[in-house]
Each structure stands twice: as structure tokens, then as C-alpha cells.
SEVOLO-207499 format. One record per atom (N, C-alpha, C, CB): residue in one letter; x, y, z. Coordinates in steps of 0.2 Angstrom, whole numbers, plus 5000, padded with zeros to 4 digits. Glycine has a CB too. Example, Ala and Ser with C-alpha at 12.3 -4.5 7.8 and 13.67 -1.06 7.14 Angstrom:
A506649725039;A506249785039;A506649845039;A505749785045;S506449895035;S506849955036;S506450005039;S507049975029;
REM end
This chain:
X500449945000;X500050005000;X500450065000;X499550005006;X500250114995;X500750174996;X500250235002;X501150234987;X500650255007;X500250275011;X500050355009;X500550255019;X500550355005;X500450445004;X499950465000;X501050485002;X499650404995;X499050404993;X498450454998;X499050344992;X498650445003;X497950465006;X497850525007;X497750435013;X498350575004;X498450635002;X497850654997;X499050645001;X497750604993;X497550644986;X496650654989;X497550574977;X496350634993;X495750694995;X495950754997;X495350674999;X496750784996;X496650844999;X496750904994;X497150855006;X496550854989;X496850914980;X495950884976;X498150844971;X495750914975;X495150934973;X495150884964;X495051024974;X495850924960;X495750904953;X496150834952;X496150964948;X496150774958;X496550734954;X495950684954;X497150704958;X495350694959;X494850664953;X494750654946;X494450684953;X494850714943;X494650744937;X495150734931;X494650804937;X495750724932;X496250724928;X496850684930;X496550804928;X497250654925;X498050624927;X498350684928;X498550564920;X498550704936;X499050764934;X499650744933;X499250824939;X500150784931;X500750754929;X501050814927;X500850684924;X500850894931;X501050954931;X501551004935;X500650974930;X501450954942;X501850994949;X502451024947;X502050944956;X502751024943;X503451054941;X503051124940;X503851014934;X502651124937;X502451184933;X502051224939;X502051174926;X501451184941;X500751214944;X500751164948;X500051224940;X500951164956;X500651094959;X499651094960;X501051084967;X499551024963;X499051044964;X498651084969;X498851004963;X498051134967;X497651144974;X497751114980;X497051124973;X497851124986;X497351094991;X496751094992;X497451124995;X496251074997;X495751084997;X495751145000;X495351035000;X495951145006;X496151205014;X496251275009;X497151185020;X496551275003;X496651335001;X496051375001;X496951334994;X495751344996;X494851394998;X494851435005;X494051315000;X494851395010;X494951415015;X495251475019;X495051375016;X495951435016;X496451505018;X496251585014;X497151485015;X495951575009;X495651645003;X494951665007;X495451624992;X494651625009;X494251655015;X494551685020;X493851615018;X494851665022;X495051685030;X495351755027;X495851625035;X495651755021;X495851835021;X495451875019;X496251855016;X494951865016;X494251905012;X493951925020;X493651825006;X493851895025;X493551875031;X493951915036;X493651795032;X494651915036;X494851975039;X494952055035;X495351955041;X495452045030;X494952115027;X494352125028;X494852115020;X493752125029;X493252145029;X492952165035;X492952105026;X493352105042;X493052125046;X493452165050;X492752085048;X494352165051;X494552215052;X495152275048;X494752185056;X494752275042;X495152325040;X495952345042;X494752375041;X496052405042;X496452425042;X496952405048;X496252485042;X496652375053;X496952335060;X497452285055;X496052275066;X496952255050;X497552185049;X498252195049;X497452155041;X498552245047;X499352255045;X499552265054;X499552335039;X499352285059;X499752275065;X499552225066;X499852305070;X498852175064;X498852095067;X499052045066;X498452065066;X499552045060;X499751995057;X500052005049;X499251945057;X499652035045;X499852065039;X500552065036;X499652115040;X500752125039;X501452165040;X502052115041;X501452215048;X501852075046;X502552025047;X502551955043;X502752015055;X502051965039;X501851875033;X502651855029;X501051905024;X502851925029;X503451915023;X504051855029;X503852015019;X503851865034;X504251835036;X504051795040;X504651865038;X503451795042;X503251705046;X502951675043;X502751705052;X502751705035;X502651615030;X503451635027;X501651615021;X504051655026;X504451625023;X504651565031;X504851695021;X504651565039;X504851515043;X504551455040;X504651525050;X504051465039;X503651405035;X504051355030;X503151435029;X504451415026;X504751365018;X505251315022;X505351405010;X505751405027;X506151375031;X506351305032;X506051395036;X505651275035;X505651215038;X505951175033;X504951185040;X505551165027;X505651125021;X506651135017;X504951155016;X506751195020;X507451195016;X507951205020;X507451255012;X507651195025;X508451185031;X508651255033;X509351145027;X508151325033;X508451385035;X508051385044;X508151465028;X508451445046;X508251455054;X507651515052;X509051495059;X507451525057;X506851575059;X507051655057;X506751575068;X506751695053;X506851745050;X507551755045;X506851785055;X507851695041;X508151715037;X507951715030;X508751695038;X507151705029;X506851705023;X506251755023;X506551645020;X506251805018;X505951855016;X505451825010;X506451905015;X504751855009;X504451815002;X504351864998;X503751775003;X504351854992;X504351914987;X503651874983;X505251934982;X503751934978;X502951894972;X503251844968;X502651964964;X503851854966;X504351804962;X505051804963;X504351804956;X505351754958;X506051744955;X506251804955;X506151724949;X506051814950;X506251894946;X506551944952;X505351944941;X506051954957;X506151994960;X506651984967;X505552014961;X506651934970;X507151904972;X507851894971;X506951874972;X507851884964;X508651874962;X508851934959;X508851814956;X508351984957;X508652054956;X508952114962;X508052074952;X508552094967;X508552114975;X509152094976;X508052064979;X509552044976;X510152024978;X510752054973;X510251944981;X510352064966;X510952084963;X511052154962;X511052054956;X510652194967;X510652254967;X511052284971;X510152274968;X511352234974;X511752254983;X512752254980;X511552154993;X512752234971;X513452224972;X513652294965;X513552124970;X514252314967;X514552324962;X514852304955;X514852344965;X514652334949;X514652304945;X515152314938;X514052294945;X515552364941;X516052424937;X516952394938;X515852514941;X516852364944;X517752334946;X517852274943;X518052314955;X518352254945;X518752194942;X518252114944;X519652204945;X518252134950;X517752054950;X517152084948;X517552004960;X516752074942;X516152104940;X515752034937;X516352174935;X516351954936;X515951914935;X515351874937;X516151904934;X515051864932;X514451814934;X514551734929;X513651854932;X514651664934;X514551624931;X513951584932;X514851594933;X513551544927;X512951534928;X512751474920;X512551624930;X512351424920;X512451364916;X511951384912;X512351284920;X512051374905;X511551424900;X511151394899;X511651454895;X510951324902;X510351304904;X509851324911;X510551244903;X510051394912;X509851394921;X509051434918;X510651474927;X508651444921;X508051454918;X508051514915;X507551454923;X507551554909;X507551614908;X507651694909;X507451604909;X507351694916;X507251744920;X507851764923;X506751724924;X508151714926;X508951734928;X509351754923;X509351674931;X509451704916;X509751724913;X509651794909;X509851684910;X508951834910;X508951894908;X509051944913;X508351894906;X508951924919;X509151984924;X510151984922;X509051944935;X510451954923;X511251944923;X511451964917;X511451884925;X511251934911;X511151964904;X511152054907;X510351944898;X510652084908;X510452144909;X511152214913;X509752134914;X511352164916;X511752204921;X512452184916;X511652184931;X512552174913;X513052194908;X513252264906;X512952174901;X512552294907;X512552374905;X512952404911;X511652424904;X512752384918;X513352404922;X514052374924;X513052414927;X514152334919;X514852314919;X514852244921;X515252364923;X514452204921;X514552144923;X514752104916;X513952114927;X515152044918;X515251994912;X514851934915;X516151984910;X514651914909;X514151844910;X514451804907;X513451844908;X514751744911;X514951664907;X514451634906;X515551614911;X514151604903;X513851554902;X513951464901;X513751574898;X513851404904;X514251364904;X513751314899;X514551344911;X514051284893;X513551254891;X513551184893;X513651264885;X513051154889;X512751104890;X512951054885;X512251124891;X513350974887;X513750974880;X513050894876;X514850944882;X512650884882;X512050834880;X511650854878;X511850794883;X511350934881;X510550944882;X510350924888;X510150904878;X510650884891;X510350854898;X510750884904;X510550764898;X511250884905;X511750884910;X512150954910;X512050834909;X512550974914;X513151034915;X513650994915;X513051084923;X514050984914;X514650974916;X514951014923;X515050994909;X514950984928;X515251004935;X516051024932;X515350924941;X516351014929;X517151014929;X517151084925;X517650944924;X516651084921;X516651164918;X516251214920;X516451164911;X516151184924;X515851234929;X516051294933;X515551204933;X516551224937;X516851234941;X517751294940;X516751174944;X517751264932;X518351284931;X518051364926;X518951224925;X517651394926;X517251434925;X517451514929;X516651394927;X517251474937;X517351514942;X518051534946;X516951484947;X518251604944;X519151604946;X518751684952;X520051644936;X519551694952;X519451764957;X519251814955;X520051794960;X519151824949;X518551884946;X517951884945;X518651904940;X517651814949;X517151794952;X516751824955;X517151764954;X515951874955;X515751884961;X515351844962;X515551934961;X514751834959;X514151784959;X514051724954;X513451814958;X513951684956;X513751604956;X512951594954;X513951564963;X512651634951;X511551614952;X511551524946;X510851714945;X511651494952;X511451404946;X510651384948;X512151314950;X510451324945;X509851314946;X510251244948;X509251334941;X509751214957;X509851154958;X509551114955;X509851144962;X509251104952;X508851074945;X508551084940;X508551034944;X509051064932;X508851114929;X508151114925;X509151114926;X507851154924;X507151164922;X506851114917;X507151234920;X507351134911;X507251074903;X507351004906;X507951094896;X507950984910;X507850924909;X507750884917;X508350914905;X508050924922;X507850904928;X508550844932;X507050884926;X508950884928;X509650874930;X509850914936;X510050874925;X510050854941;X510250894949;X511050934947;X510350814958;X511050954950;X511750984950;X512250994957;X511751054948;X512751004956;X513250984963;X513251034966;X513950964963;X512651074970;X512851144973;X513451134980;X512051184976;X513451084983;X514151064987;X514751104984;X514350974985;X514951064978;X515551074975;X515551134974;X515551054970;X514951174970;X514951234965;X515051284972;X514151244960;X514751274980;X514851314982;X515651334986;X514451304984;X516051274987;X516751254989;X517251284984;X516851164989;X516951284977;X517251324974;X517451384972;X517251324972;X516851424973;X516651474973;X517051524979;X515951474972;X516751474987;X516851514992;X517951534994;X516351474998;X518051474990;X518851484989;X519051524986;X519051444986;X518651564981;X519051614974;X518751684979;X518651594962;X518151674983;X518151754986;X517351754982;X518951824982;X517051724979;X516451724975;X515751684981;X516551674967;X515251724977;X514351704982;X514251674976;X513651774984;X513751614979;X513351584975;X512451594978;X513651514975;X512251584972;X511451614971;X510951544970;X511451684962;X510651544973;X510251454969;X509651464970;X510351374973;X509451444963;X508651434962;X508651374963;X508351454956;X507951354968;X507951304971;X507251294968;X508051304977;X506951324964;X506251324961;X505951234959;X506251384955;X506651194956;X506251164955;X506551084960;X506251164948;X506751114965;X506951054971;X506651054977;X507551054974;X506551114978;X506151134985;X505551104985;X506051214987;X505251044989;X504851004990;X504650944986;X504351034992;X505250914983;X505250864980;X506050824979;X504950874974;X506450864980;X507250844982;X507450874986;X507850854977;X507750834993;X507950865001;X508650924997;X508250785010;X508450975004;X508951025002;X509151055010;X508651084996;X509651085010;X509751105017;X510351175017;X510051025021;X510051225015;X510251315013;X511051305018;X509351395019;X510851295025;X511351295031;X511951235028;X510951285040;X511751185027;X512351145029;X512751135021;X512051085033;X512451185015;X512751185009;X513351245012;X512251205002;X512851275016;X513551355015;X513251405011;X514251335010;X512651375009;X512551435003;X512351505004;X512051424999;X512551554999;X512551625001;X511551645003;X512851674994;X511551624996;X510751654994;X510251604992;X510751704988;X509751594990;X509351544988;X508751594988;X509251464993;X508351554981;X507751584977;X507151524978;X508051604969;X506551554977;X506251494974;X505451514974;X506451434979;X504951484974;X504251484973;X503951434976;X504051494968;X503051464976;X502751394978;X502151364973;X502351414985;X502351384966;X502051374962;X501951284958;X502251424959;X502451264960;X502551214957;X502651164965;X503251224951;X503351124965;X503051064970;X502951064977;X503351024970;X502851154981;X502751164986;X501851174986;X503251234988;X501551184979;X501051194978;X500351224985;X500951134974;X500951274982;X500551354983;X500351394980;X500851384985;X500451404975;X500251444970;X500551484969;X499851474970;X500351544963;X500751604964;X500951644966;X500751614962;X501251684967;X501251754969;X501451754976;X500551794968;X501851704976;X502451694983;X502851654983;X502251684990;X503451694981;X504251684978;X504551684985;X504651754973;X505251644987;X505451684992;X506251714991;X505551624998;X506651734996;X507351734997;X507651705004;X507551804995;X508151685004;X508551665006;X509251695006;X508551625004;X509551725015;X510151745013;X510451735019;X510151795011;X511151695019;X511451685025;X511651725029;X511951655024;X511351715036;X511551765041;X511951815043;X511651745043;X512551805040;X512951825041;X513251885038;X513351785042;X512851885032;X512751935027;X512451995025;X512651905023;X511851975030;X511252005032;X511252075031;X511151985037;X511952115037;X512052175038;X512652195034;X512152175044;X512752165029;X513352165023;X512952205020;X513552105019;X512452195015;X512352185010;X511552255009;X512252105009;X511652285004;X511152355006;X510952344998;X511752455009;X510452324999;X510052324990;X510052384987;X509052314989;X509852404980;X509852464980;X509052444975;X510652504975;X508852384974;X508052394973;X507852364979;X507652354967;X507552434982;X507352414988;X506352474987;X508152444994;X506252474994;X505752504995;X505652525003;X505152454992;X504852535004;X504852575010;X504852505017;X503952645010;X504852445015;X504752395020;X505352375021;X504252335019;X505952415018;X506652385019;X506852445025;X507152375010;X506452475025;X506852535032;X506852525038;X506652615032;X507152545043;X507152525048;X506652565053;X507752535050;X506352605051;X505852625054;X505152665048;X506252665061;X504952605043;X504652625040;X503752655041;X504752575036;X503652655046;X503052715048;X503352805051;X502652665056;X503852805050;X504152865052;X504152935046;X504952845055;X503952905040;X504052905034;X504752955032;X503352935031;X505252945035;X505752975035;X506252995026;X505952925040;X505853045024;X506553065017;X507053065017;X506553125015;X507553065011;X508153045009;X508252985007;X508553065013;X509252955008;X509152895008;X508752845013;X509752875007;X508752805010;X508552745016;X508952725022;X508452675012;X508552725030;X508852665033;X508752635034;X508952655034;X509452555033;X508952485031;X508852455038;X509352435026;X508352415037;X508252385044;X508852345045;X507652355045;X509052305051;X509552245053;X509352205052;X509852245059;X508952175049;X508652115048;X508452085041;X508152125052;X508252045040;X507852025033;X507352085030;X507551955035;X507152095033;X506752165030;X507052185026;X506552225034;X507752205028;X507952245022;X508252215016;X508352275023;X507852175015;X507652155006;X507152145004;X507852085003;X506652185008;X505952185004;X506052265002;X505252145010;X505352274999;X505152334995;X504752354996;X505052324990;X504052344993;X503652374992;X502852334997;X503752374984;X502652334997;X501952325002;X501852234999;X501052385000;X501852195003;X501752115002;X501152094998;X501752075008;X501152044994;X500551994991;X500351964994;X500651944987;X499951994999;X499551975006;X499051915003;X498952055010;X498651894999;X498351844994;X498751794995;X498351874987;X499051824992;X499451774987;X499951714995;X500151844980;X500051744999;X500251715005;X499851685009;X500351745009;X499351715009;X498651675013;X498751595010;X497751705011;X498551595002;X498651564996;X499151485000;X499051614989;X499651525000;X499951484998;X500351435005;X500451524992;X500051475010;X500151415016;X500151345016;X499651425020;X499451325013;X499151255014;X499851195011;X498251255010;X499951225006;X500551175002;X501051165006;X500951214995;X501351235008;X502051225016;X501651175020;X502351305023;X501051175022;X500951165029;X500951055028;X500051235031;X500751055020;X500550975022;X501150955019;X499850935019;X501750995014;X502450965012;X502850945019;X502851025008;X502650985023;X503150985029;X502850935032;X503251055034;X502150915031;X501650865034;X501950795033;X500950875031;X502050785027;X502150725024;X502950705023;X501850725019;X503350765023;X503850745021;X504450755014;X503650705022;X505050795015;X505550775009;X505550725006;X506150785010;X505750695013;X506250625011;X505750575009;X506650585019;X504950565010;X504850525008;X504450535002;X504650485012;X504450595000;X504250614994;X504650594988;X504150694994;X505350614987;X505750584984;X505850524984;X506150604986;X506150474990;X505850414990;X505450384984;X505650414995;X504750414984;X504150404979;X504550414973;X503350464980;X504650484974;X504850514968;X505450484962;X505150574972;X505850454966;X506450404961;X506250364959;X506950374963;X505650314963;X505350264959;X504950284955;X504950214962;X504550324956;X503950354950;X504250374942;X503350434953;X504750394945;X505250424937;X505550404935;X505450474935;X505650334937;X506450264935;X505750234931;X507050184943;X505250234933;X504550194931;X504450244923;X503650194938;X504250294924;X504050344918;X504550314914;X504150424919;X505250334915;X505850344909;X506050264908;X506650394913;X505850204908;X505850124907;X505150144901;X505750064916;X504450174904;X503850154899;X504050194893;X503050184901;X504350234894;X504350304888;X504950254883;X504650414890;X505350234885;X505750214881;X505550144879;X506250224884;X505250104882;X504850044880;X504450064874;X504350004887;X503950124873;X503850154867;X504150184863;X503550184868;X504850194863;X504950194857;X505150284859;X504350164852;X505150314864;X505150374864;X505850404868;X504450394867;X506350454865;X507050484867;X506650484876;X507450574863;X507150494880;X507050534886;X507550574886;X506950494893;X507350644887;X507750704889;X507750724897;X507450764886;X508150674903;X508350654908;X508850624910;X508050644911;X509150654915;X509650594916;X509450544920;X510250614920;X509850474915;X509750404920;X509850394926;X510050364918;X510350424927;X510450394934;X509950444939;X511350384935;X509450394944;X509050434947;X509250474954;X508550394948;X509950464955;X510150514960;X510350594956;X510850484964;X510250584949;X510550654947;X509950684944;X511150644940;X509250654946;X508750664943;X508150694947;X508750624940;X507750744944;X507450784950;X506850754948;X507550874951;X506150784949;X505550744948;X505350764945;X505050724952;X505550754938;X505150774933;X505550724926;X505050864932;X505150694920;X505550664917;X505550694910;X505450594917;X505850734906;X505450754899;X505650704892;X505750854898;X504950704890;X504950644885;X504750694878;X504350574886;X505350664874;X505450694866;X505050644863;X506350704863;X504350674858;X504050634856;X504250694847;X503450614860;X503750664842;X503650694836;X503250754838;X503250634830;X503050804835;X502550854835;X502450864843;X501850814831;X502850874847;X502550874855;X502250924857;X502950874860;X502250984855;X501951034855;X501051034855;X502251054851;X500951004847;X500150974848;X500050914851;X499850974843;X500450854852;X500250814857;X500150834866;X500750764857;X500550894867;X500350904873;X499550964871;X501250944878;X499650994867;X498751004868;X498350974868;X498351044865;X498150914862;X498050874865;X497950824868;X498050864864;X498350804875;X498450794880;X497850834885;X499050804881;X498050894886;X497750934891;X496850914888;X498151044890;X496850924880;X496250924878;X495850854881;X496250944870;X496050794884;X495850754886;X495950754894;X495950704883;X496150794896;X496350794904;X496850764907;X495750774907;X497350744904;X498050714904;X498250804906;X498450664895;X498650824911;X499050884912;X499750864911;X498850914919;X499950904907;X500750894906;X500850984904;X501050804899;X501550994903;X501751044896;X502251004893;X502051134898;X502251064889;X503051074884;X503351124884;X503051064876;X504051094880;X504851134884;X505051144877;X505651084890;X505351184873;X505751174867;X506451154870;X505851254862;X506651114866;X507351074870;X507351024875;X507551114875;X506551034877;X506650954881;X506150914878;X506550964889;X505450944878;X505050884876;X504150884879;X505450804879;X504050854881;X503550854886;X503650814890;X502850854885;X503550874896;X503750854904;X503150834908;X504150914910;X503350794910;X502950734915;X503250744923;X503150634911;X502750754926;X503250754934;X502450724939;X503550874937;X502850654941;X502350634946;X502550654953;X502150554946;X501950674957;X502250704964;X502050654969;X501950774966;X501950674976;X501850594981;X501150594980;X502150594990;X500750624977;X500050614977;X499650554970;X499650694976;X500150544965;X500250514961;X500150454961;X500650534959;X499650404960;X499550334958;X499850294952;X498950324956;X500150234954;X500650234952;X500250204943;X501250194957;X499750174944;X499450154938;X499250234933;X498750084940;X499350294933;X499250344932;X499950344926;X499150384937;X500750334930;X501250324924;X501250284920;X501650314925;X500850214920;X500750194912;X500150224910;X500650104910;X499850244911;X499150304909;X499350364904;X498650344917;X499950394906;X499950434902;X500650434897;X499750504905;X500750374897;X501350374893;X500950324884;X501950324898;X500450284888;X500150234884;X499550284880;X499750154889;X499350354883;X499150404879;X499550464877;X498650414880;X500150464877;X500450494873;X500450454865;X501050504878;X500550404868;X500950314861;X500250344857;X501050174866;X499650334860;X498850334858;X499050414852;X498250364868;X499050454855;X499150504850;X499650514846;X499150554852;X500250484847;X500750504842;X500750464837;X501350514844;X500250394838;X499950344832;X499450374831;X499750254834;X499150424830;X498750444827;X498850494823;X498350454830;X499050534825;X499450584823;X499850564815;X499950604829;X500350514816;X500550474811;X500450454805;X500550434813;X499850424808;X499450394805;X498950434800;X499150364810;X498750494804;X498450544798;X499150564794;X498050614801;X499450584796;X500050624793;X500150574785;X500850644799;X500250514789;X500350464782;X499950464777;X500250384783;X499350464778;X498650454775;X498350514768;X497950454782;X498950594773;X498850634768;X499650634763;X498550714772;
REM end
């Protein structure tokens, strides 16, 4: 019996559908409803009260929340709306005109970073980019030989997005911290489906969201930043919740608060926090370790069917390098995955990788031959017309 089954009455849509999307969107809770009441419920009935009742300090007692899940202590996570705004936050605190002005980072690292770090070229940063010599994987050795003393930041993703290859943040950080360089990690697609532990990597900074396998939704990103750095480090995108006594409304420059505050900005996604409780609250309920656990057997199972059909896998084999998601390269994937969604199979597509499949611990296991044997289902049809015309 898998016991973690008995989770799936607390997600509304897995009646309804094979999900196979948590990478992207996890599912609902039920309790979320709930939690968007309780805000609607207090807005309403104490107004303006809410921000000294609880409000005000959300950025920082639903970030203790992720805390748990990622191995950080009490107030060293701040929650932003996203990525974007988080990793731009920390790269606002550095000079970008001297001689260490570089940035290393795998040019497979998601988007959004590579556009922030692209951007600040205008202020003098250089961007290495480390390539990818399969599509699948980083090379660690070129990574690492990447990073010298004209190193400032490190922003890697611990697994990558396209293919869902882990990476050695260990290493990457041992190296880095040797040359005089920070490292940055998006943890967006490890955090509540591969154990991680912020403190005992060493790491400087960590990024991430609750959109995908913390499934929370959107619109609460976090940050992460080691203690010690705290009172280092002075953003320059910043806002009025980063001052040290931001009811004083005090003009000029800013001053920052001593604490995690000062990386926040602008007035929080009070919503969007309510939101996204219920996901922390039953990941931490159930567990990293045995999510993963699930997690390696559900996607040694996926990457054996896809290929028993006849279909590439864009993942690495070996299931310790491999995070929970498997992306399968089919013909036409693009419209096989709308069609997919159009029968209620949830998956997406990647250019580069394929369509990604990602079972989470709520996942039955007879669901992975389900949507591999209708993937095969459509791409023999598909075929099959294409021949005919």
C-alpha cells in the first residue's frame, strides 16, 4: 500500500484528471479555499487593524514555513511575488563596474535569471555561460573551472528546468567560496520534491516559489540569505518595508532595517500568502524524504515506459542526478501535449526538452502507464493521419 496516497482527497482536481504537472502548477489543496476565505474574512472584518495583526510580518512568518522544508532557521527568509524579484533584489546589493564583476551561471539555468544577469552587463558585469554538452546535463568540471577570482556571483539552478538534472551545489559552492565568490540558487524546481538543506550547503542565497511542488500557487516567491550577510549587504532595489523604521515616513536615503526586511520593497502579496500556506503546511506534513523516495521510483518507472515505446527521454538516467520530473521527446509534441490537456492528461511542453511529465507523492502509480500509453495513443494517430495525407 502506498500510504501517501491518502493525500489525494486533499487536491480537489485529481479526481478529474492524470496530473502529471507539479513542476509547473502543483495541485490545489482543498484548505486553500479556505485560507482565501480567512483573508476575504479578515479584510472585511478588520480592515485596516489587519497590518498590525498579522499582515505586516507574513513576509516573514510564511517564509519560517518554507524554512522548515529547506533547512533555514527562523527569519532568514523573506517572500517576494517571484523569482524575478528576488534574484534581482540580491543583485542589486553588488557592484558591478570593478574587476570581480563576474557572473557564472549554466545556460541552461531557467530564463528569467538568465535575463536579469544578461541585463546588468549594461553596468559592467560579464556573464559566462556554461554550456550543455547533451542537452541533459552541466558538466560539474566546467563549471567549476568557470569560476576564478574575478568571480562575484554564482546564480545556478539546483535542477535544471528542461531536463531536471540535479546539480552539485556542494561542490559549486566549495568552489566558489575559495575564489572570494557567492553563490545564488534557484531551488524552484527542488524545494519539496528533492531534500535540500540552505545551512549545511553553506549557501549564500537561495530563490524559489510555491507554484510548482510546494503547491501553493502563485504570487509567493521567496529569498534566502545567509546570516551572516544580512548586515553586509544594502539592495539598491529596495522599497519602504526595507527601512528600519518604515512608519516614520522618513525622506532621503533609506535606513535599512538589521534584519531580513531589508530585502523587501514594496507592500506584500498578502493573497497570494494566505494562498499559499496550505501546500507548506502538508509538504512539511508528509515529508521530503519520503516524497522523493516515491519520487525515484515513479520516474525510473516513467523513463523504462517511455522508452519501452519507442520514445527519446530528455533526463538523466541515473535517478540520483534526477529531480521529479522526466521530459519525453516525442514527434509533433507541442500538439500532442494540447491534446493531452484536451483530454485531461495535464502535462506541458519545453522546446529542448519535450513534454514533461512530473509525478508527485499524490500520484497513483497505475496513472504512469496511463499517460505514457496515451501519449503512444496520439502520436499513432497523429502518424497515422499524417501518412494518409
Amino acid at each position: 500500500m502506498d500510504e501517501l496516497l491518502n493525500w489525494r482527497k486533499e487536491f480537489p482536481i485529481l479526481d478529474k484528471t492524470v496530473y502529471m504537472i507539479s513542476h509547473s502548477l502543483g495541485a490545489m489543496p482543498a484548505r486553500t479555499r479556505d485560507r482565501l476565505q480567512e483573508y476575504a474574512d479578515i479584510w472585511a472584518t478588520r480592515g485596516i487593524r489587519a497590518w498590525e495583526e498579522g499582515w505586516w510580518d507574513m513576509p516573514v512568518t510564511i517564509g519560517d514555513q518554507i524554512g522548515k522544508i529547506i533547512g533555514a532557521g527562523p527569519g532568514e527568509i523573506v517572500m517576494h511575488q517571484n523569482v524575478s524579484i528576488a534574484q534581482s533584489t540580491i543583485a542589486s546589493c553588488f557592484n558591478w563596474s570593478g574587476k570581480r564583476n563576474k557572473v557564472v551561471m549554466e545556460e541552461m539555468n531557467f530564463t528569467t535569471n538568465l535575463y536579469i544577469y544578461h541585463a546588468l552587463e549594461k553596468l559592467g558585469a560579464r556573464v559566462v555561460t556554461v554550456p550543455s554538452r547533451d542537452g541533459v546535463t552541466i558538466p560539474i568540471d566546467d563549471l567549476l573551472a568557470a569560476i576564478d577570482e574575478e568571480t562575484l556571483l554564482v546564480p545556478v539552478s539546483h535542477v535544471i528546468f528542461l531536463s531536471s538534472y540535479i546539480q552539485d551545489l556542494k561542490a559549486i559552492v566549495e568552489r566558489a567560496h575559495s575564489v572570494g565568490a557567492m553563490v545564488m540558487a534557484d531551488i524552484y524546481q527542488s524545494a519539496g520534491t528533492v531534500p535540500i538543506n540552505v545551512r549545511e550547503l553553506n549557501l549564500d542565497f537561495a530563490t524559489g516559489g510555491s507554484v510548482k511542488w510546494l503547491c501553493g500557487g502563485p504570487g509567493a516567491g521567496y529569498l534566502y540569505v545567509r546570516r551572516d550577510l544580512v548586515s553586509k549587504l544594502q539592495p539598491m532595489m529596495t522599497g519602504w518595508m526595507a527601512h528600519s523604521h518604515p512608519f516614520n515616513f522618513e525622506g532621503g536615503p533609506i535606513e535599512y532595517a538589521d534584519n531580513m526586511y531589508r530585502f523587501l520593497n514594496g507592500s506584500p502579496n498578502i493573497p497570494g500568502l494566505f494562498a499559499a500556506r496550505s501546500g507548506y503546511e502538508i509538504i512539511n506534513e508528509v515529508g521530503v524524504d519520503r516524497i522523493r523516495e516515491k519520487s525515484i521510483r515513479q520516474t525510473s518507472r516513467l523513463v523504462e515506459l517511455a522508452r519501452e515505446a519507442g520514445f527519446r527521454v530528455n533526463a538523466p538516467t541515473n535517478p540520483a542526478e534526477r529531480g521529479g520530473t522526466v521530459a519525453i521527446e516525442v514527434p509533433d509534441g507541442q500538439a500532442v501535449t494540447k491534446e493531452l490537456l484536451r483530454r485531461d492528461f495535464l502535462v506541458d511542453y519545453r522546446p529542448r526538452a519535450g513534454i514533461r511529465v512530473a509525478p508527485h507523492f499524490y500520484t497513483k502509480d497505475e496513472e504512469l502507464d496511463l499517460i505514457v500509453a496515451e501519449i503512444k495513443k496520439i502520436v499513432g494517430s497523429t502518424t497515422a493521419s499524417q501518412a494518409a495525407q
